[in-house]
N, CA, C and O atoms as CSV, one atom per row, in Angstrom:
chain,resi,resn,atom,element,x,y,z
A,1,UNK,N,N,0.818,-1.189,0.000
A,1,UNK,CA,C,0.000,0.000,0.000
A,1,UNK,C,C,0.861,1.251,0.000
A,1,UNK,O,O,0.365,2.346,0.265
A,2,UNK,N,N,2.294,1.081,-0.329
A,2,UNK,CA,C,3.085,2.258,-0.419
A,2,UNK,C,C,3.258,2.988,1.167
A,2,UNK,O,O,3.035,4.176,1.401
A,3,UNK,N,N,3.578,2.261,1.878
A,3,UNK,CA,C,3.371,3.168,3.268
A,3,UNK,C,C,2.672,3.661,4.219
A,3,UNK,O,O,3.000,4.199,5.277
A,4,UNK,N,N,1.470,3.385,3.654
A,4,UNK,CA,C,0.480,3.997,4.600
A,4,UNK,C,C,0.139,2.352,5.081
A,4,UNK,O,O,0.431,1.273,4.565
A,5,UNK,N,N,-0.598,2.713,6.287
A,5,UNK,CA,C,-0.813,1.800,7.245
A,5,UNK,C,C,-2.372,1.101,6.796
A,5,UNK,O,O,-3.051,1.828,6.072
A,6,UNK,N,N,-2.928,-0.146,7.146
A,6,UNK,CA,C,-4.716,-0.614,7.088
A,6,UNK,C,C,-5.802,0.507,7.006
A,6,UNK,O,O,-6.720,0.763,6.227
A,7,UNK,N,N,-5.098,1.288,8.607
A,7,UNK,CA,C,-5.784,2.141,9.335
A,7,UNK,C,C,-5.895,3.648,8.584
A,7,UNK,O,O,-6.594,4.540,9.066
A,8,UNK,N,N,-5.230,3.795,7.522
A,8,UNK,CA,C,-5.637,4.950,6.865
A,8,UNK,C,C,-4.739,6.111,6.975
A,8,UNK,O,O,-4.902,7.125,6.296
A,9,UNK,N,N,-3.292,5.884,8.280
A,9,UNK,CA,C,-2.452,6.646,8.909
A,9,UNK,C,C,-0.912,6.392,8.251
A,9,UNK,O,O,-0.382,5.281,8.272
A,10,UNK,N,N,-0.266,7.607,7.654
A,10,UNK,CA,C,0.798,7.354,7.395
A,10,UNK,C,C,1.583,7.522,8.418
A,10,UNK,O,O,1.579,8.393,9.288
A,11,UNK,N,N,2.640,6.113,8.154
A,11,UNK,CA,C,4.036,5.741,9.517
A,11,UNK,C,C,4.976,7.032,9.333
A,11,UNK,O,O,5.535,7.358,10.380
A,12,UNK,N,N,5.228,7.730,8.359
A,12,UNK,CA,C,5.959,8.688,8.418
A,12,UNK,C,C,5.955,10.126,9.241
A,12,UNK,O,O,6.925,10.663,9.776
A,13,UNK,N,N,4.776,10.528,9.196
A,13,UNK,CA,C,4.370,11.823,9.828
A,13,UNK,C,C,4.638,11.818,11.429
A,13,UNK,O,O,5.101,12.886,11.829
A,14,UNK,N,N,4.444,10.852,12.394
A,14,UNK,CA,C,4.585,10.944,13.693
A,14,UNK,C,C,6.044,11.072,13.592
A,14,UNK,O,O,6.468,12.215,13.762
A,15,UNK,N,N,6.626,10.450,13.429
A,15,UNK,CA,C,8.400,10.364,13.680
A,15,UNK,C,C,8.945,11.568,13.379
A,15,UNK,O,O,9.716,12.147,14.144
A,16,UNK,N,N,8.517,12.099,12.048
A,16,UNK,CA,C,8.409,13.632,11.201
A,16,UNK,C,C,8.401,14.772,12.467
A,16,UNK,O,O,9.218,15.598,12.874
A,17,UNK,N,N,7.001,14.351,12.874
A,17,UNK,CA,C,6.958,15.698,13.464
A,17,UNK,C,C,7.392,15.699,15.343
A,17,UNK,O,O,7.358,16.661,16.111
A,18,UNK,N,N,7.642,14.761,15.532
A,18,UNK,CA,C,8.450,14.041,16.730
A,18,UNK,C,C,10.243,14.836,16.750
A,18,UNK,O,O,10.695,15.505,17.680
A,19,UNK,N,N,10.861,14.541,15.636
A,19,UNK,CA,C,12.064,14.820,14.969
A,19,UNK,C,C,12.028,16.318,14.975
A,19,UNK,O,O,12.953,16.801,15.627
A,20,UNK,N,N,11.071,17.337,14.334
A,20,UNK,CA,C,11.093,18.519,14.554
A,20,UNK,C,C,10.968,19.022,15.987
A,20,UNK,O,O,11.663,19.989,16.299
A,21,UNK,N,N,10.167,18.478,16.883
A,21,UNK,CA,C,9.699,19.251,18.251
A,21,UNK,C,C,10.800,18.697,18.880
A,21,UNK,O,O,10.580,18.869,20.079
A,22,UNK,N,N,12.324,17.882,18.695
A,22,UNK,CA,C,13.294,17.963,19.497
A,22,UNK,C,C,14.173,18.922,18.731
A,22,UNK,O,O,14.976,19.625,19.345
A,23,UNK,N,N,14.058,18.984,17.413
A,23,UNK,CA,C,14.897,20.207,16.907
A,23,UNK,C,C,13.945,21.814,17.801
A,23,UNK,O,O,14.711,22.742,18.064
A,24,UNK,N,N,13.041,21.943,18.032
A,24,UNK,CA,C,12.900,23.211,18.349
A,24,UNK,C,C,12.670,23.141,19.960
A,24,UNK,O,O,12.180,24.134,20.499
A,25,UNK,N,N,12.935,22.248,20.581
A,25,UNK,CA,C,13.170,22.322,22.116
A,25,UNK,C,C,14.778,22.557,22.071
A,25,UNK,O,O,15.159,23.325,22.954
A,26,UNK,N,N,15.743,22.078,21.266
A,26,UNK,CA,C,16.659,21.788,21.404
A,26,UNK,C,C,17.772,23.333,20.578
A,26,UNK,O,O,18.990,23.486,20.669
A,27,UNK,N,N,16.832,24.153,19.901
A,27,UNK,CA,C,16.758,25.375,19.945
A,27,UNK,C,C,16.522,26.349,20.549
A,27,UNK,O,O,16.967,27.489,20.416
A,28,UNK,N,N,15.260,25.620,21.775
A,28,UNK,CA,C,14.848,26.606,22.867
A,28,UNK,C,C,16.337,26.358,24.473
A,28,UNK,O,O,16.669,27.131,25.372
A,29,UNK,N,N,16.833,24.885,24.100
A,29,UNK,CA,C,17.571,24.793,25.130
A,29,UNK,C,C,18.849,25.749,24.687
A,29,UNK,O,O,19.662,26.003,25.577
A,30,UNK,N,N,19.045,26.219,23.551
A,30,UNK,CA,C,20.282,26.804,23.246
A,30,UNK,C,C,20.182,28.449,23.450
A,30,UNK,O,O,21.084,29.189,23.843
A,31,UNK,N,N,19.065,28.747,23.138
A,31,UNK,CA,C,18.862,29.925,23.452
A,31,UNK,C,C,19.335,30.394,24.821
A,31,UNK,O,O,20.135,31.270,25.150
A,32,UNK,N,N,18.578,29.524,25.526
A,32,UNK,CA,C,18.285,29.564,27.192
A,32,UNK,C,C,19.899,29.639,27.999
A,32,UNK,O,O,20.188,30.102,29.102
A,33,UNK,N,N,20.775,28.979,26.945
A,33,UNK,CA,C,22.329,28.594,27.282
A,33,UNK,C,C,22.986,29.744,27.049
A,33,UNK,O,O,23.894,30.098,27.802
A,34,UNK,N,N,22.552,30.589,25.804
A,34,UNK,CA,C,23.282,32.077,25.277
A,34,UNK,C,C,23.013,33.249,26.321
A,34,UNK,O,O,23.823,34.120,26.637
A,35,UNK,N,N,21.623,33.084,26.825
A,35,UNK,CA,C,21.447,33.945,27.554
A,35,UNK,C,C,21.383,34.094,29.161
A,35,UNK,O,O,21.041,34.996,29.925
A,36,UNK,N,N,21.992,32.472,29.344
A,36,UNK,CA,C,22.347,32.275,30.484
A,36,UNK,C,C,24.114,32.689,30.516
A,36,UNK,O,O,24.848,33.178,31.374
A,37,UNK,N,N,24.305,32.225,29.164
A,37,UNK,CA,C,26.143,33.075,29.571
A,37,UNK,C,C,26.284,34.539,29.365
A,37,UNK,O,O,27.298,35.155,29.693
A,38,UNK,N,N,25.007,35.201,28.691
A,38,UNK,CA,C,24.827,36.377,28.335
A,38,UNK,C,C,24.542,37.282,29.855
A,38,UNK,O,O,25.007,38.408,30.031
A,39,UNK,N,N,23.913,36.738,30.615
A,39,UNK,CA,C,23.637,36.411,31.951
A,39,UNK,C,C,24.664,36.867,33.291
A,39,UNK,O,O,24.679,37.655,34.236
A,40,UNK,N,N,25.350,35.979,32.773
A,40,UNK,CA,C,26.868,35.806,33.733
A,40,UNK,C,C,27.772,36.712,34.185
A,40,UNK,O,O,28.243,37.060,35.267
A,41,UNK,N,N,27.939,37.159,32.346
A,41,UNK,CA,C,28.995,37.776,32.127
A,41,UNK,C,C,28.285,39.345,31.507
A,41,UNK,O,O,28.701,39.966,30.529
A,42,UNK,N,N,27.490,39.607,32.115
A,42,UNK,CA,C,27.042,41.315,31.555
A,42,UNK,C,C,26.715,42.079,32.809
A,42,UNK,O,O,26.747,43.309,32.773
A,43,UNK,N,N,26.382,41.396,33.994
A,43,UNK,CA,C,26.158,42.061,35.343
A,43,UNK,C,C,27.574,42.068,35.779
A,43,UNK,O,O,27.545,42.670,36.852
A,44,UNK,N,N,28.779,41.731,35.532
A,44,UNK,CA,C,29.669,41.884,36.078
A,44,UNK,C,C,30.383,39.629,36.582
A,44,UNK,O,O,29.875,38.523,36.766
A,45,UNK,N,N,31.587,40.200,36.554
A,45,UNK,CA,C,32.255,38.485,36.195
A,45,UNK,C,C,32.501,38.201,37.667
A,45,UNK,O,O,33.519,38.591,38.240
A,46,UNK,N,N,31.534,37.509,38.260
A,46,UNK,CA,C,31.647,37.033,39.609
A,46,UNK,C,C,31.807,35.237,39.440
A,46,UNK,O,O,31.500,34.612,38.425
A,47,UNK,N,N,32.264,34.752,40.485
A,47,UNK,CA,C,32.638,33.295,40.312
A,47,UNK,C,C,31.744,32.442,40.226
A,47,UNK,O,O,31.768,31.310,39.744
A,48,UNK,N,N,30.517,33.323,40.968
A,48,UNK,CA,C,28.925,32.443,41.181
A,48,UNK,C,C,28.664,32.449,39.227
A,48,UNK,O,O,28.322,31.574,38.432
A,49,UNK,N,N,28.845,33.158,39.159
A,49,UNK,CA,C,28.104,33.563,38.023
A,49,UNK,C,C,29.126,32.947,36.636
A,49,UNK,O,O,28.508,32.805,35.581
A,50,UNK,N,N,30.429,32.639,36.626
A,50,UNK,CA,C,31.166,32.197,36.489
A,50,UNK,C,C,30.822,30.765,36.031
A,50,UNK,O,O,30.924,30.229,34.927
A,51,UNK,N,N,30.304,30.230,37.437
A,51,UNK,CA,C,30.289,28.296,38.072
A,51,UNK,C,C,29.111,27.971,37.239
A,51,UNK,O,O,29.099,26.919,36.601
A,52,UNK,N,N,27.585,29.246,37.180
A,52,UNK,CA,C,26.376,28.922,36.624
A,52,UNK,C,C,26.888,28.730,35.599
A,52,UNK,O,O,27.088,27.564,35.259
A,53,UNK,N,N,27.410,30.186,34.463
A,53,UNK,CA,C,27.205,30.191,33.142
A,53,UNK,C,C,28.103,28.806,32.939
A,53,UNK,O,O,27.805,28.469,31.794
A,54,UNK,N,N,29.045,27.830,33.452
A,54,UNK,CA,C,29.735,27.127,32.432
A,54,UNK,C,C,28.980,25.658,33.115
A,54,UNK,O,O,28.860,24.593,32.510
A,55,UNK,N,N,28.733,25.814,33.885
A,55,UNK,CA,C,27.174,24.888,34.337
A,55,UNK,C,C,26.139,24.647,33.481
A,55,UNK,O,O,25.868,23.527,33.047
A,56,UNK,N,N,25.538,25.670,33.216
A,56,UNK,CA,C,24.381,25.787,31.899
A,56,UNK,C,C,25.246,25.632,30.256
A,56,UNK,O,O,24.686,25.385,29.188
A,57,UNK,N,N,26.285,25.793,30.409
A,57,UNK,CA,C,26.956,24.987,29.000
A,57,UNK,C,C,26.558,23.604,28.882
A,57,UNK,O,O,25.948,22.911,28.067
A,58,UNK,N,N,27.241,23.433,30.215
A,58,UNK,CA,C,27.868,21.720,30.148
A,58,UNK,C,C,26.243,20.843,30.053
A,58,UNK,O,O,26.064,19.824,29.386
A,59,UNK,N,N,25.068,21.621,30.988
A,59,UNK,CA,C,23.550,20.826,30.864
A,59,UNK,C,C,23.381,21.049,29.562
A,59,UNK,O,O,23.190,20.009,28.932
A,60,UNK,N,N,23.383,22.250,28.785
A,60,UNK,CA,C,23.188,22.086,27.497
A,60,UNK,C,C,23.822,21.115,26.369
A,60,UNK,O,O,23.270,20.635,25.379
A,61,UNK,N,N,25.185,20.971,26.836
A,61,UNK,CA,C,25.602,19.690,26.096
A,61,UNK,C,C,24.701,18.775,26.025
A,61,UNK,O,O,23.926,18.541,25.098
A,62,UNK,N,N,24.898,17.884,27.753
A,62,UNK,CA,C,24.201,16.561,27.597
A,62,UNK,C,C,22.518,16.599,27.119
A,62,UNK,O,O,21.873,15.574,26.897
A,63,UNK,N,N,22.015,17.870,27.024
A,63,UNK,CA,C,20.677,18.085,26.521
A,63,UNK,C,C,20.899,17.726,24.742
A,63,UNK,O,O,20.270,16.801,24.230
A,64,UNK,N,N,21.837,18.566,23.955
A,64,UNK,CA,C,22.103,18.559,23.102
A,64,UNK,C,C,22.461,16.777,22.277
A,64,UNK,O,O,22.089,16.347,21.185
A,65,UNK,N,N,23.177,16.218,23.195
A,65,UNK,CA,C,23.920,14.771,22.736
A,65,UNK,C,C,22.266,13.903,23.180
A,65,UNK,O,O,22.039,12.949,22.436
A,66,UNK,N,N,21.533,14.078,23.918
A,66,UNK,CA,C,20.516,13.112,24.014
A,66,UNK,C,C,19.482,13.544,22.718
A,66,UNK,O,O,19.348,12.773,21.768
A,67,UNK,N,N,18.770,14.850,22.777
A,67,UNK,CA,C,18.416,15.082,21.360
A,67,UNK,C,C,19.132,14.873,20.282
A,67,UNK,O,O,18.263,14.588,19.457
A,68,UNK,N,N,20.419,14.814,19.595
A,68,UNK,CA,C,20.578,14.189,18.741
A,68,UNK,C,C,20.369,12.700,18.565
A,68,UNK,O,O,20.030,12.195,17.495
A,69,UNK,N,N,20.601,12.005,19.724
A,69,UNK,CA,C,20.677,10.999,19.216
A,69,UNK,C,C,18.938,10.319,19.072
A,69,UNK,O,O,18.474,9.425,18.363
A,70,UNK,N,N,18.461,11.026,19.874
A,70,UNK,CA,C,17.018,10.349,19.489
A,70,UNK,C,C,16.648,10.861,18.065
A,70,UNK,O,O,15.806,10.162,17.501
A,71,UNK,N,N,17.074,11.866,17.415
A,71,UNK,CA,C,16.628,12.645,16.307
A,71,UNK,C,C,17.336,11.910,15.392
A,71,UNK,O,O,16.677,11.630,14.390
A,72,UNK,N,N,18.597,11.459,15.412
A,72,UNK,CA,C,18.962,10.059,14.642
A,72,UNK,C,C,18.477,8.863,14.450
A,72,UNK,O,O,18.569,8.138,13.459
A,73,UNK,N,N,17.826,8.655,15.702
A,73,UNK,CA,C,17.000,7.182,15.675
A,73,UNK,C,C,15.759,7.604,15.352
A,73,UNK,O,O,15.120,6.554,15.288
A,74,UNK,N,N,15.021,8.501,15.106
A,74,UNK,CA,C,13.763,9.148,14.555
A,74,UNK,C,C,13.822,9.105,12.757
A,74,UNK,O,O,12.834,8.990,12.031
A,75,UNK,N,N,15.645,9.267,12.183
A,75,UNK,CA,C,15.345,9.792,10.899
A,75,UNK,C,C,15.922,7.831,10.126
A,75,UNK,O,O,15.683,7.620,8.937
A,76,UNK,N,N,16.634,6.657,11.015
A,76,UNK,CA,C,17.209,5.858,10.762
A,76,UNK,C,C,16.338,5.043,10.802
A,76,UNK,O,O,16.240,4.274,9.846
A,77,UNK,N,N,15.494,4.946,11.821
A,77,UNK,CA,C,14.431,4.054,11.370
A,77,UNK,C,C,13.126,3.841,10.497
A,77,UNK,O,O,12.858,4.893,9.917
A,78,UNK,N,N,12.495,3.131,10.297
A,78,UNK,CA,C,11.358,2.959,9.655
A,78,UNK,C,C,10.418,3.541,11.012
A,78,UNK,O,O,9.817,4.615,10.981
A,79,UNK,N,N,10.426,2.694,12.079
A,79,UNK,CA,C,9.697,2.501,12.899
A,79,UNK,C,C,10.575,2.649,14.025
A,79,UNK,O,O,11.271,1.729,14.455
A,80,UNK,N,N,10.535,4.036,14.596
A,80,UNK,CA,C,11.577,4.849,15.596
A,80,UNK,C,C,11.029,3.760,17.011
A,80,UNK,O,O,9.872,3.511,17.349
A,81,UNK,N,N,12.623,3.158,17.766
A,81,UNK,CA,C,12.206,3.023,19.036
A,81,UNK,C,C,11.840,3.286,19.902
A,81,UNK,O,O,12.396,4.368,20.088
A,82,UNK,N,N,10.798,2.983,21.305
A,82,UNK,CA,C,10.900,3.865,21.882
A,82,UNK,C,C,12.271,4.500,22.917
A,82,UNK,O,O,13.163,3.839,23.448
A,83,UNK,N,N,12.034,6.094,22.962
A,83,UNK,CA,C,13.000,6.924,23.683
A,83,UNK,C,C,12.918,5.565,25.274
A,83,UNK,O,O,12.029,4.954,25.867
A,84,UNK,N,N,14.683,5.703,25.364
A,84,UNK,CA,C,14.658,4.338,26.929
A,84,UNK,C,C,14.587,5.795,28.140
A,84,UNK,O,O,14.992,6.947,27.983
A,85,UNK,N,N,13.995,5.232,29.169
A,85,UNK,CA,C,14.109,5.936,30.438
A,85,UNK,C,C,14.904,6.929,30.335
A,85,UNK,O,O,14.536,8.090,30.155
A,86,UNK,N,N,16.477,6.412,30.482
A,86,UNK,CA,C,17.565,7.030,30.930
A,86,UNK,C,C,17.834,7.914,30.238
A,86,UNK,O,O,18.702,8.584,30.796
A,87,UNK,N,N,17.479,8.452,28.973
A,87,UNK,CA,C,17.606,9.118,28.536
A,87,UNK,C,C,16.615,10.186,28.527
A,87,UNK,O,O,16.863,11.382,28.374
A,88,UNK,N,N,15.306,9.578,28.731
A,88,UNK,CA,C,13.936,11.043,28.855
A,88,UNK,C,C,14.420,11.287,30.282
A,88,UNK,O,O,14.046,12.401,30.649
A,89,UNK,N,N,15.102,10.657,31.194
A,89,UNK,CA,C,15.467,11.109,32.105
A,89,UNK,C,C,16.376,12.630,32.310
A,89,UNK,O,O,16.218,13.703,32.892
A,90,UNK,N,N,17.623,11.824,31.253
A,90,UNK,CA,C,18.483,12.979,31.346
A,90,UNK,C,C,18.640,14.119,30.643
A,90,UNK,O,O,19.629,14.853,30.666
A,91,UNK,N,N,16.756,14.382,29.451
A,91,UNK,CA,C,16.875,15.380,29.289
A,91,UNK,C,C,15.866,16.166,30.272
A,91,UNK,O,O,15.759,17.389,30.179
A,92,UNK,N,N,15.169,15.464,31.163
A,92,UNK,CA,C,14.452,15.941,32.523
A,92,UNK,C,C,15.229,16.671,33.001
A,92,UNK,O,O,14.944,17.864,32.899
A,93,UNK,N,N,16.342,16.364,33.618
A,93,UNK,CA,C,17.448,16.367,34.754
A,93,UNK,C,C,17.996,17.708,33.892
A,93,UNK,O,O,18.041,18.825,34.408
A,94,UNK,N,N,18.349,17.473,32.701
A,94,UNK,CA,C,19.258,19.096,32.156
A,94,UNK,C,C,18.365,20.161,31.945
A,94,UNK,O,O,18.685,21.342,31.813
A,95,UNK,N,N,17.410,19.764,31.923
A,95,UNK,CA,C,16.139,20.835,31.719
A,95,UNK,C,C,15.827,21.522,32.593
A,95,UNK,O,O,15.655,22.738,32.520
A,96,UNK,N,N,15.674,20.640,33.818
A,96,UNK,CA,C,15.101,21.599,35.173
A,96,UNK,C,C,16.564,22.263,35.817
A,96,UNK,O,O,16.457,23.411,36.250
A,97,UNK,N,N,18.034,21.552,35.913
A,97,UNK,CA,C,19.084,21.825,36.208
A,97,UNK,C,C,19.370,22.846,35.618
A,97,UNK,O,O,20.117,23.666,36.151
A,98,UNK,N,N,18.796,23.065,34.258
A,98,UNK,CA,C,19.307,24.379,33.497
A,98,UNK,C,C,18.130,25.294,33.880
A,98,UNK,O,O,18.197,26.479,33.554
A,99,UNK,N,N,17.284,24.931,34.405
A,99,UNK,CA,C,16.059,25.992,35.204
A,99,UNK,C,C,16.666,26.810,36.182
A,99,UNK,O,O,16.838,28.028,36.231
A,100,UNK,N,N,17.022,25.672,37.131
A,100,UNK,CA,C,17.661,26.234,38.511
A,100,UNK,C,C,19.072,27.330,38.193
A,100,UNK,O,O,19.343,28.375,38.785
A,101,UNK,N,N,19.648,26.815,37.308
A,101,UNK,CA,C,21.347,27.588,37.344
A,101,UNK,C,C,20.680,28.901,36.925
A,101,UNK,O,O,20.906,29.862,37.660
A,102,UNK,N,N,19.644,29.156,35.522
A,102,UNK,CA,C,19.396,30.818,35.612
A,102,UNK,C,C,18.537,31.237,36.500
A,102,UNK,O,O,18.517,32.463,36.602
A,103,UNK,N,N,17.618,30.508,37.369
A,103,UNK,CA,C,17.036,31.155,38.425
A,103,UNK,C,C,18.558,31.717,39.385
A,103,UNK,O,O,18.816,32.921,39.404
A,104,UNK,N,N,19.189,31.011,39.905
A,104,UNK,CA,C,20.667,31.676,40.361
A,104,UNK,C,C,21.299,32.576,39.638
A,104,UNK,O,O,21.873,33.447,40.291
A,105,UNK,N,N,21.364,32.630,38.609
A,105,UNK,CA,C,22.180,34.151,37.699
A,105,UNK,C,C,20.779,35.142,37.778
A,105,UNK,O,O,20.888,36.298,38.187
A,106,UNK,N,N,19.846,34.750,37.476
A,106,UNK,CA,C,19.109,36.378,37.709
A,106,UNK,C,C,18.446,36.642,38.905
A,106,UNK,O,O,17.553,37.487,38.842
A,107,UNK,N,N,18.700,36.059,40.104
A,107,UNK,CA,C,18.497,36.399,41.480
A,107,UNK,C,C,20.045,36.530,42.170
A,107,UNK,O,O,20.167,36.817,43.361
C-alpha cells in the first residue's frame, strides 16, 4: 500500500513531526544557554556567576547529545524506538538543572 498503514495513517508523519519538536526544544535549550552566559557575564564576572554560566553549558551539552541521538534514531528508522528511560530522564534532569542555574544568575 506504499506506506500507509490498514488504518488509513501514514508511519511517516509521527516520527516527522516528533524529529522537529526535538529540533525546536533543542533550539529553545540553546537559546536559554546564550542567555544564560549572556547572563553571567554582563552584570559583572563574579565566580557564582562564572560556576552557573559554564554549568548551563555543560547541561546544554548533555541536553544537546541526548536530542541528537534520538533525532537520529527518529530519521534511521522505519519505525523509531521507543525513547529508553535514561535518557527522557536525562533530558528531565538538564532541563530543570538548566532551570535552577538561571534562576541563580538572575536572582
Amino acid at each position: 500500500m506504499g506506506g500507509v498503514d490498514p488504518a488509513g495513517r501514514d508511519p511517516g508523519l509521527q516520527p516527522e513531526r516528533t524529529r522537529l519538536a526535538w529540533r525546536r526544544t533543542t533550539l529553545s535549550a540553546s537559546v536559554a544557554a546564550v542567555l544564560a552566559a549572556r547572563t553571567a557575564l554582563h552584570a559583572g564576572v563574579t565566580a557564582l556567576a562564572v560556576v552557573m554560566g559554564a554549568l548551563c553549558a555543560v547541561l546544554w551539552l548533555g541536553f544537546l547529545w541526548v536530542a541528537q541521538r534520538r533525532i537520529h534514531a527518529l530519521t534511521v528508522h522505519t519505525r523509531p524506538p521507543v525513547l529508553p528511560p535514561r535518557y527522557a530522564t536525562a533530558a528531565v534532569l538538564c532541563t530543570v538543572a538548566t532551570a535552577v542555574c538561571a534562576a541563580v544568575l538572575v536572582v
